[in-house]
FIDOKE-956916 format. One record per residue (C-alpha): residue number from 1; residue in one letter; y, x, z. Coordinates in pm, 1 decimal. Each point is the difference from the previous one (the first is absolute). Layout:
<sites>
{num = NUM | residuo = A | yy = Y | xx = X | zz = Z};
...
</sites>
This chain:
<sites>
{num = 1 | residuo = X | yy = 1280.7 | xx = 304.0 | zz = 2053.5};
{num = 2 | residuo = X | yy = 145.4 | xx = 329.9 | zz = 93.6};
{num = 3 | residuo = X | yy = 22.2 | xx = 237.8 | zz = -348.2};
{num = 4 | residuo = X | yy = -291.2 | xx = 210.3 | zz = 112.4};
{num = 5 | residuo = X | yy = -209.3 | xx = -310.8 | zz = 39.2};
{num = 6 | residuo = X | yy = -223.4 | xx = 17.9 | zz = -310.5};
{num = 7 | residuo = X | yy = -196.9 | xx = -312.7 | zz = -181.1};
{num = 8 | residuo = X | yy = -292.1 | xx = 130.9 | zz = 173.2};
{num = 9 | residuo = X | yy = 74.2 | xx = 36.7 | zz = 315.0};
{num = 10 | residuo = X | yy = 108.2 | xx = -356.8 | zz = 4.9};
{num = 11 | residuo = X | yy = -310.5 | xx = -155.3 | zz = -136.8};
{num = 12 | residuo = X | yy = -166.1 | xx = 244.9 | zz = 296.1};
{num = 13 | residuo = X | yy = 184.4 | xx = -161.6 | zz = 263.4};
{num = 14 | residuo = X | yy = -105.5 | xx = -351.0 | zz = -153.3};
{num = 15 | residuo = X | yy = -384.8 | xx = 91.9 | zz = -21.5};
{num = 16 | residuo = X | yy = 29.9 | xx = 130.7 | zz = 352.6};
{num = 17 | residuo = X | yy = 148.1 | xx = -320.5 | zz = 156.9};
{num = 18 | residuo = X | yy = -272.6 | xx = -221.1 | zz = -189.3};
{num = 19 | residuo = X | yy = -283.2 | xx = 202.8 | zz = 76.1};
{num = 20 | residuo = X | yy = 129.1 | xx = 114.5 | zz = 382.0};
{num = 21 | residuo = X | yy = 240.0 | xx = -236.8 | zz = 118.6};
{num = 22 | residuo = X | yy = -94.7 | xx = -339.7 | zz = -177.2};
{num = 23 | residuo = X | yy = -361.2 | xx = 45.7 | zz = -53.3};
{num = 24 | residuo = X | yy = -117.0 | xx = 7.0 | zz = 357.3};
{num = 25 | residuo = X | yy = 127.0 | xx = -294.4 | zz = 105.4};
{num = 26 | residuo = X | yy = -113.1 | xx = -223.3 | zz = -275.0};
{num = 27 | residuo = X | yy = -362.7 | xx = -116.7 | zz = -78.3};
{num = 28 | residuo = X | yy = -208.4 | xx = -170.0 | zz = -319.2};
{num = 29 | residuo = X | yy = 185.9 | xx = -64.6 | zz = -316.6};
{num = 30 | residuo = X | yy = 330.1 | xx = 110.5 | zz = 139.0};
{num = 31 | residuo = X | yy = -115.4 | xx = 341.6 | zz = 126.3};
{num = 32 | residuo = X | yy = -209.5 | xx = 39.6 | zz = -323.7};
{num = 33 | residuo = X | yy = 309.3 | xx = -97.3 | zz = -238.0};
{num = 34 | residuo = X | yy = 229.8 | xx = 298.6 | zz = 244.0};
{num = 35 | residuo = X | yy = -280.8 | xx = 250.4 | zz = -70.9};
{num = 36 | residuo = X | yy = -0.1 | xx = -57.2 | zz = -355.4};
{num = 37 | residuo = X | yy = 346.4 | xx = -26.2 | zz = -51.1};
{num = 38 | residuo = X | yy = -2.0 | xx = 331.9 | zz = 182.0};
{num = 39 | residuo = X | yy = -240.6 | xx = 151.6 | zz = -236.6};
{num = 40 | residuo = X | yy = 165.2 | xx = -99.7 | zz = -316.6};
{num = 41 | residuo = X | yy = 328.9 | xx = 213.9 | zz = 142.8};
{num = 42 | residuo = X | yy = -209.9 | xx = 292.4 | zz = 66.8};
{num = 43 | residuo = X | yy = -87.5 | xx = -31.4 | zz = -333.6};
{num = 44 | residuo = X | yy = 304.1 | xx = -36.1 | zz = -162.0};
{num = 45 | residuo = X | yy = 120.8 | xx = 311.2 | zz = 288.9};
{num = 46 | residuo = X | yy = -269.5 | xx = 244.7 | zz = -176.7};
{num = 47 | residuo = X | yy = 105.3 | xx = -128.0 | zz = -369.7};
{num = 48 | residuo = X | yy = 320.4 | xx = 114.9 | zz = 48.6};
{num = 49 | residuo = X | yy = -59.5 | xx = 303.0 | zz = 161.4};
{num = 50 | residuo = X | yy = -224.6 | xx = 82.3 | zz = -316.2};
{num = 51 | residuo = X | yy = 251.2 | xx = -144.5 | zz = -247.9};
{num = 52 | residuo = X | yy = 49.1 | xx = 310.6 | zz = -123.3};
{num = 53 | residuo = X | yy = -344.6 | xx = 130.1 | zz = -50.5};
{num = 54 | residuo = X | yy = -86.1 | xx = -287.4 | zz = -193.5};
{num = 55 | residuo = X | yy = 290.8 | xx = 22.0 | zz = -252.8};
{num = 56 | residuo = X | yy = -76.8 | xx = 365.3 | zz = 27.8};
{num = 57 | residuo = X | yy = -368.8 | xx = -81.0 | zz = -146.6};
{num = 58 | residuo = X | yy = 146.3 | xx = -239.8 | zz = -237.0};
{num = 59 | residuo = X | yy = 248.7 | xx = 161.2 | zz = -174.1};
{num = 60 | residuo = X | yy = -278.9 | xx = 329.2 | zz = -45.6};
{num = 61 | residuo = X | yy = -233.6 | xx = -239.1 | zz = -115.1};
{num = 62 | residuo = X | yy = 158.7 | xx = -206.6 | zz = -234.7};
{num = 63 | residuo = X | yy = 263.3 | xx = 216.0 | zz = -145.2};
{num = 64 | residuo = X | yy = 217.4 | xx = -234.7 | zz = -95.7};
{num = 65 | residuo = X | yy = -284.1 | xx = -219.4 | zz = -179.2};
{num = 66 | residuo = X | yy = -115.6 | xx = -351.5 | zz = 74.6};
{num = 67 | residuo = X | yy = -247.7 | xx = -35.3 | zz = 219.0};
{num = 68 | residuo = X | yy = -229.0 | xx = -181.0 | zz = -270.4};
{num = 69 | residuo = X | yy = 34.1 | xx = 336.2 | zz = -189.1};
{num = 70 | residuo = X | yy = -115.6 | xx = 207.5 | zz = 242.7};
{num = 71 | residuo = X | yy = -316.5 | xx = -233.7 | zz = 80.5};
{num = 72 | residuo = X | yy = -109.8 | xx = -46.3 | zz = -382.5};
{num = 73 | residuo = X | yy = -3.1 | xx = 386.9 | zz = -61.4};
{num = 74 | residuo = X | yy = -195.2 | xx = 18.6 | zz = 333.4};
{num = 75 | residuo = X | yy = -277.7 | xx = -263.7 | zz = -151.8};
{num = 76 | residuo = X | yy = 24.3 | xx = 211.1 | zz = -312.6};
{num = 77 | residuo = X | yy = -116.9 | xx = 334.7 | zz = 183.1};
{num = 78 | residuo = X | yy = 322.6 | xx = 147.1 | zz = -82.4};
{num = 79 | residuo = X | yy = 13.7 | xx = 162.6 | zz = 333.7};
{num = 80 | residuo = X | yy = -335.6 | xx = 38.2 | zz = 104.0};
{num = 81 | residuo = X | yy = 87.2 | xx = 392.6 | zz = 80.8};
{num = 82 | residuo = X | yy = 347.1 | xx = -64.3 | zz = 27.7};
{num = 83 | residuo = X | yy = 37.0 | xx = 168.4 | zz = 354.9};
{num = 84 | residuo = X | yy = 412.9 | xx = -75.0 | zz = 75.0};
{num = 85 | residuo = X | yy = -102.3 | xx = -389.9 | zz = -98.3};
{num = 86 | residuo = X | yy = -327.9 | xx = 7.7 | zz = 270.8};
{num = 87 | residuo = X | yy = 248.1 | xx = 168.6 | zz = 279.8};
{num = 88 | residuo = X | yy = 295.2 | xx = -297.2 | zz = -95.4};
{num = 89 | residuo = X | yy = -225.9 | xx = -255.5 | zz = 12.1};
{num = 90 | residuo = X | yy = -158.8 | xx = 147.1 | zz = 333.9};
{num = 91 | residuo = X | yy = 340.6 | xx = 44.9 | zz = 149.0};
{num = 92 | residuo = X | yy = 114.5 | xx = -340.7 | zz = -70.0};
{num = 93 | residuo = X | yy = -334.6 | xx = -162.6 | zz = 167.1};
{num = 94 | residuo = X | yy = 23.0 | xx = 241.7 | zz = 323.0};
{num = 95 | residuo = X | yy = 333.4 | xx = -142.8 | zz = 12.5};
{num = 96 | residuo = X | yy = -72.7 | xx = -365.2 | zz = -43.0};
{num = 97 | residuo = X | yy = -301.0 | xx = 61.7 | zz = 241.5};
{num = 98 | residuo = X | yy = 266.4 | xx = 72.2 | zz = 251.5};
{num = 99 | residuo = X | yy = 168.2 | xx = -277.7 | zz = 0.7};
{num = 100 | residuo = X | yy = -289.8 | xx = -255.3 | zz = 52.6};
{num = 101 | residuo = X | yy = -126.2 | xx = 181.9 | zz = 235.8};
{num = 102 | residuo = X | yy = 77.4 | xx = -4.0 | zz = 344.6};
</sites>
């Protein structure tokens, strides 16, 4: 690993050598165990690259509070027209959206 050789572009290489190189020339349980092994790095290849939006999202909509606190006022209609709470929490789920899908 060279030092411009990120995380990333490691687990890249990896998900293109199961799903190019080794998938073709397997078949059944194999080639179904290379695909999903490939899809579970190009999972964890989008969660990274949106590490930061979801901490981003986080840390605006928790402010430093437990999660539990944030969900009982929620329940409690303490934010029913609480605008910078509806974008957080809207942020946050575009970002986990990301990362499962493909």
């Amino acid at each position: 690993m060279t030092p411009e050789t990120s995380g990333i572009a490691l687990l890249q290489a990896v998900e293109q050598t199961l799903s190019r190189d080794l998938a073709p020339t397997l078949s059944g349980d194999a080639r179904f165990k290379t695909l999903m092994a490939a899809s579970a790095v190009r999972m964890v290849i989008r969660e990274l690259d949106q590490a930061g939006a979801l901490v981003a999202a986080e840390v605006a909509l928790l402010n430093g509070s437990p999660a539990s606190d944030l969900a009982r006022a929620i329940r409690a209609g303490a934010h029913d027209r609480d605008p910078g709470v509806h974008d957080a929490l809207l942020a946050q789920a575009r970002a986990r959206t990301a990362v499962s899908r493909g």
